[in-house]
N, C-alpha and C positions, 0 to 999 in steps of 0.2 A: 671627565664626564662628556665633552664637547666630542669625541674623538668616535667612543660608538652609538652615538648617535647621528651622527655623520656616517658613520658605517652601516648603520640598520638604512638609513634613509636610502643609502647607495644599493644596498640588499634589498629592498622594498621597489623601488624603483626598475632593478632588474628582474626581479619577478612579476613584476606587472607587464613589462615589455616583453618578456619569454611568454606569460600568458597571452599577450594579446597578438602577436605572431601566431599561437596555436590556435590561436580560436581562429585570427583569418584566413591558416590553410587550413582550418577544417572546414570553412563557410566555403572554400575554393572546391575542396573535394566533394562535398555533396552537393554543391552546383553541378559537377561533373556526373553524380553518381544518379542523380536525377535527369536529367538529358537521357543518360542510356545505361542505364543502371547492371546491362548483361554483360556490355564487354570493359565496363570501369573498375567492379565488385572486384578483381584482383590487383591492378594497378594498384589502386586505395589501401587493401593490404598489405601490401608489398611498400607503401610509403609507410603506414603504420609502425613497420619493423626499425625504421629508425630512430624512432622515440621512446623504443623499449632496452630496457636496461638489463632487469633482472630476468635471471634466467620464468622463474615462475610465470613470469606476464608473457615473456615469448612461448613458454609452451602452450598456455593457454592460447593465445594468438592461433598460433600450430594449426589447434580441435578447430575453433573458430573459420579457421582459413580452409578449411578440410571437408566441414559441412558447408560454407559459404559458395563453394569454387566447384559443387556437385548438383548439377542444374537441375537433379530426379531428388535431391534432398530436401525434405521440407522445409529446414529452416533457410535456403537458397531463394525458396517459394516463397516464405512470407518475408524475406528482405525484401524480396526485387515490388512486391505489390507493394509493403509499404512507401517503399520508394516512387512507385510509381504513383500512386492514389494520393499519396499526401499533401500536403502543400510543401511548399522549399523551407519555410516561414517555420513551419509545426518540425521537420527534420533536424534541419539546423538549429533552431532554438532547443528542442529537449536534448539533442544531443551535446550540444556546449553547456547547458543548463544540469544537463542528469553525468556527460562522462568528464567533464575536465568540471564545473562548478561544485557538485554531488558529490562527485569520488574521489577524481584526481586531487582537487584540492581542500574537497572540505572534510573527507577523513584524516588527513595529518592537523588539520583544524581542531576538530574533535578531538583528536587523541591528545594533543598539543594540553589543550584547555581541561579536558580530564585529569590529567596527571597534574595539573595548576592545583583544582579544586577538589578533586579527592573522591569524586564519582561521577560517574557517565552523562558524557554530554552524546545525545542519542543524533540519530544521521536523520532523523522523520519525527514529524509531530501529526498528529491528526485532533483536526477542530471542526466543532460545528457551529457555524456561523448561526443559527438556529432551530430550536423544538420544532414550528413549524410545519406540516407536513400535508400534503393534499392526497395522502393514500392513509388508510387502518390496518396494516398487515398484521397477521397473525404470526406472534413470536417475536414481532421489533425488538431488537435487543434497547431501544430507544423508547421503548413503548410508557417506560413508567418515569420519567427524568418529569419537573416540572414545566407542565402545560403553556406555550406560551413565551419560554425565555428567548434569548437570546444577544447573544455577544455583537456589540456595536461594533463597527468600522473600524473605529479608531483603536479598538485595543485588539485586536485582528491584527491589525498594522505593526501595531506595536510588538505584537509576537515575535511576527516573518521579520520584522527590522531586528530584533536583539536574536534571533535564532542566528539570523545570517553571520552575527557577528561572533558568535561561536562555532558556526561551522557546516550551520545545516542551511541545505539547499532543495530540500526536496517538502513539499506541506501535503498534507492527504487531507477532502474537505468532503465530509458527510452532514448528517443532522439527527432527523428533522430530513426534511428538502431543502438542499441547498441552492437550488435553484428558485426558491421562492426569492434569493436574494443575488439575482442576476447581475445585476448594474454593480453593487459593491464586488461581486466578484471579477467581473472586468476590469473597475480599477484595483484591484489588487494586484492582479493577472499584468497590467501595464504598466504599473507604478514598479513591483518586484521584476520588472521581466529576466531577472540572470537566476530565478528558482524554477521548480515545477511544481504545479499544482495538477494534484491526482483528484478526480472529484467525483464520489460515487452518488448517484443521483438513479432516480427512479424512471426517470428518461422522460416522461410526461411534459415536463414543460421544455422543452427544444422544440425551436421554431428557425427556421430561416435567417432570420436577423442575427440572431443568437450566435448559431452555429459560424456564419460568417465573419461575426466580430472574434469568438475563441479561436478560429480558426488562422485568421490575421496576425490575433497576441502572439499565437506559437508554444506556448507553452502551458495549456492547458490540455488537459488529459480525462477522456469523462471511460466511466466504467457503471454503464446501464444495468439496473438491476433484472433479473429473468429468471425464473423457478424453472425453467424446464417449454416445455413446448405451450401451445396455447392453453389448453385445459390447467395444467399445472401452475403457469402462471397468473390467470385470471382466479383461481380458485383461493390463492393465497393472497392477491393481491387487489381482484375484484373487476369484475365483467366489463372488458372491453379496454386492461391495460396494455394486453400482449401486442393488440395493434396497434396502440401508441407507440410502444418502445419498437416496434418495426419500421413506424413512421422515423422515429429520433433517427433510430441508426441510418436511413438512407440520407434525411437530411444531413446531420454530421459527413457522411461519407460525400456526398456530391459537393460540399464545403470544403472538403482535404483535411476535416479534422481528425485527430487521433484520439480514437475509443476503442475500446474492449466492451465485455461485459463482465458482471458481479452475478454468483449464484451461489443462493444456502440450500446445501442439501441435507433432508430431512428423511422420515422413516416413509414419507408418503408421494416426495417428488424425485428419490431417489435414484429408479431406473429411466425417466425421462434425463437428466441432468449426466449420467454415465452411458450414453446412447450415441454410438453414432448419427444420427439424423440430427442429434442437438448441437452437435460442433461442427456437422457439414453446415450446418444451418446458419450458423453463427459466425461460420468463415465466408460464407456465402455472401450475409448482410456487409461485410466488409471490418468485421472485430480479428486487431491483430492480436491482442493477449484475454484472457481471463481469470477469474482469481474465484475459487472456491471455497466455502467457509461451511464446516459442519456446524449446524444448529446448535448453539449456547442458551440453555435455559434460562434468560434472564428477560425483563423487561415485560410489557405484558402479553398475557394468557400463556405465562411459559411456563411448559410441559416436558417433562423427562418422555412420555409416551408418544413425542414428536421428533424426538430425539432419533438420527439415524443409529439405525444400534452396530455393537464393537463389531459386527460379521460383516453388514455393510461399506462402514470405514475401512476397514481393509479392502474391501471389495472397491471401493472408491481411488484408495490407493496406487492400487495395480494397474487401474482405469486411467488416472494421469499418467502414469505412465508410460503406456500405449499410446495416448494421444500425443504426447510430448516427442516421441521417437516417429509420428506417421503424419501428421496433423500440421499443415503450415500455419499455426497458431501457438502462441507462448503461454500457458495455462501453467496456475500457483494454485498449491490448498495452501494455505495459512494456519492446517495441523499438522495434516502430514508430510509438509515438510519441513518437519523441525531440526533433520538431519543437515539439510543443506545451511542451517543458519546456528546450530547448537541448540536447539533447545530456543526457550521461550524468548522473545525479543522484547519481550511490554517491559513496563518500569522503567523507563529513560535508558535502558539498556541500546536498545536502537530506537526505539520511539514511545511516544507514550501519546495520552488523547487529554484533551478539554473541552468540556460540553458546553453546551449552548449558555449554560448559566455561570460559567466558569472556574466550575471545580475541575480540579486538575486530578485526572486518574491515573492507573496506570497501561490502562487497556481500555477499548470500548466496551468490550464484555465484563469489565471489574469496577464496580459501580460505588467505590471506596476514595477517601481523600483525604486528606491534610491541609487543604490549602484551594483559596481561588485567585486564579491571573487574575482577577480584576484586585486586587487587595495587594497581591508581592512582584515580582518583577521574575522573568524566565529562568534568571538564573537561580533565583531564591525556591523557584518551585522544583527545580532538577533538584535540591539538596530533601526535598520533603522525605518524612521518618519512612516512609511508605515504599519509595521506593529504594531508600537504602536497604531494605528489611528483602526486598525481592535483589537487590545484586550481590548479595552475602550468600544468597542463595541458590542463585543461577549458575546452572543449569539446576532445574528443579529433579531430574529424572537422568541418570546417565545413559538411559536408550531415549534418545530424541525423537522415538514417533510419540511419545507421550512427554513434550514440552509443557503445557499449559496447567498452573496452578489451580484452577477452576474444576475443570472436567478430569484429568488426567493425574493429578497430586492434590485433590481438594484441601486434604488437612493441612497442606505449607500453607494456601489463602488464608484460613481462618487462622494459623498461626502467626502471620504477616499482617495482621488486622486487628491480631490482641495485641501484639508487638509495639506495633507505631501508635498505636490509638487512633485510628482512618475512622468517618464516617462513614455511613452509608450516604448517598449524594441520589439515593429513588426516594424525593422526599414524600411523593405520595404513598409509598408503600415500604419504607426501609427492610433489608434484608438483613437477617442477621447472618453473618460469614460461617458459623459452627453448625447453625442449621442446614445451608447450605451443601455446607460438605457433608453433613449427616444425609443429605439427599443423594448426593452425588458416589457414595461409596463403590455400592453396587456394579454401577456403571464401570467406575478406574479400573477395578479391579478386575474385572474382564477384560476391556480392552489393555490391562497392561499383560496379559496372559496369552490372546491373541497377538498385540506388536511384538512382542519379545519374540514367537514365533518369528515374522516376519525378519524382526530385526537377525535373528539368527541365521535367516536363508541370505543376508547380505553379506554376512562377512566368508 
């Protein structure tokens, strides 16, 4: 007994000293790559190549070093600004925090601890600190959750400490307004500082000070919410937000913080949100990525006739596309691309949500549960009936432009929901899941008529 455990300790040991070598020549090369970012960007790759093993990660590298090393290439464009605009602090921290914390080491964490317990320990959780919110938008997928709650400090804490310890390094933080609860976010932000926290916020309440102190932490990541240009976004969101959030983004940017923005696009803010003028626009304020989300009928005043319909979605498709290949900016839909990730990621598969009151879901859009963090412990809630019922399942669709159990394969939700016996967790308006999908039929089955097209034109 005595013998490997003296062994693990000597293995424990060397892997922490291997890690902490990499992280101080990463901190050495992005001191460099920040200085002068146009003539270091290949040096830095060219060190990279030593630490790669398998062929797979060098050829990637390869693409990587191909688009990085072509100064007319976008994504050469939006390295060298983030480099340059950011702070050293915001660089360095999410890069040790998101590529060697995140990836390098906490997916053989994950996968380690999966095959331990016998279902998926996910790479991201998303939580809402709390209900909360100083805007009414029309369609909040948050809109009908109970009035008011909200998950204290200390069991927040307790999350990020037992996630860390299976493997996850990355927290995603919504509401509600999550910046209603600024200060706890700070200290969480400096107490975790070896995770990242993603934090989609309505951009209204950033001020100066604010941005300053995230910016300092380093690993804080904000993703402003915007409908599209001014009309589109006040309309949805209410007179006189859009120049708020045009305020946030400069303050953020003259701080060196790292932000993007967040947009749902709808059947009415559809052609602002797929518009050149909205991403020059947005590159302009200083957003390096954005993340796109086709409107999910849930929460309140939700509407299937707000819904962007199946000709659109495609049409949105094609549209990141374009942007992704012209556009020095990094832009995600979270439907259409379900290709790059297999299909649907919710159910602890890669990540799952817990809301303000803390029932543990499987998605921010799947409003179902088994269980609250505040009653069982992280690992007790990854085993919930709920979300074993969705990885029995997964992929729900073997064409990945239609991932999602909701809008895209309704009838698996409602089967996933007789299954485990979930509640509904809208305790002011409980939905029932078969109704649901009696809603939703219509819709799937067009857009799976349309993707399959699509999907056809790729292979």
């Amino acid at each position: 007994m005595y013998l490997p455990s003296v062994q693990k300790q000597i293995v424990d040991f060397s892997f922490r000293m291997i890690t902490f070598f990499n992280k101080l020549m990463i901190k050495r090369a992005f001191n460099s790559l920040s200085k002068n970012p146009e003539e270091n960007i290949e040096p830095i790759l060219n060190w990279c190549k030593v630490f790669l093993i398998k062929d797979k990660h060098k050829d990637l590298l390869a693409k990587v070093s191909a688009n990085l090393l072509n100064k007319d290439n976008n994504w050469h464009q939006l390295a060298v600004r983030m480099l340059k605009d950011s702070t050293p602090a915001s660089v360095q921290n999410l890069t040790l925090n998101l590529i060697i914390n995140s990836i390098l080491l906490g997916i053989p964490i994950q996968n380690k601890n999966s095959k331990k317990y016998g279902f998926s320990i996910p790479w991201s959780i998303l939580i809402d600190p709390t209900e909360n919110c100083n805007l009414r938008c029309k369609g909040c997928w948050a809109g009908d959750y109970e009035k008011g709650a909200s998950l204290d400090l200390a069991t927040i804490d307790r999350v990020v400490t037992e996630g860390k310890e299976l493997g996850m390094f990355f927290y995603v933080i919504s509401g509600g307004e999550p910046l209603t609860r600024k200060d706890d976010l700070i200290k969480l932000a400096k107490k975790h500082s070896d995770v990242v926290f993603l934090i989609f916020t309505n951009g209204t309440l950033i001020d100066h000070f604010f941005a300053k102190e995230a910016a300092q932490a380093g690993n804080m990541v904000f993703a402003l919410s915007l409908e599209g240009l001014e009309k589109a976004t006040n309309d949805r969101r209410g007179e006189g937000v859009f120049s708020k959030v045009m305020n946030a983004m400069e303050v953020l940017h003259d701080a060196g913080a790292f932000f993007g923005f967040s947009a749902t696009y709808t059947r009415q803010n559809f052609e602002d949100l797929m518009s050149d003028d909205f991403i020059d626009m947005v590159i302009t304020k200083g957003c390096y990525f954005g993340f796109f989300f086709t409107y999910v009928p849930v929460g309140g005043e939700a509407d299937l006739e707000y819904m962007a319909t199946p000709d659109q979605r495609a049409q949105m498709y094609q549209r990141i596309k374009y942007f992704r290949s012209t556009k020095p900016i990094f832009v995600a839909d979270f439907w259409n691309d379900g290709e790059a990730v297999r299909g649907c990621i919710a159910g602890g598969r890669s990540y799952f949500h817990i809301n303000a009151s803390g029932e543990v879901e499987p998605c921010a859009f799947i409003h179902y549960s088994n269980c609250n963090i505040k009653e069982v412990s992280l690992l007790e809630a990854l085993a919930s009936p709920l979300f074993k019922s969705y990885q029995k399942r997964q992929p729900f669709n073997e064409n990945h432009l239609c991932p999602c159990p909701l809008i895209d394969n309704p009838q698996m939700l409602a089967d996933m929901v007789a299954e485990s016996g979930a509640y509904s967790t809208q305790k002011n308006c409980p939905v029932n899941a078969q109704d649901m999908a009696d809603r939703m039929r219509d819709y799937s089955l067009e857009w799976q008529q349309i993707s399959n097209i699509l999907n056809d034109a790729l292979r």
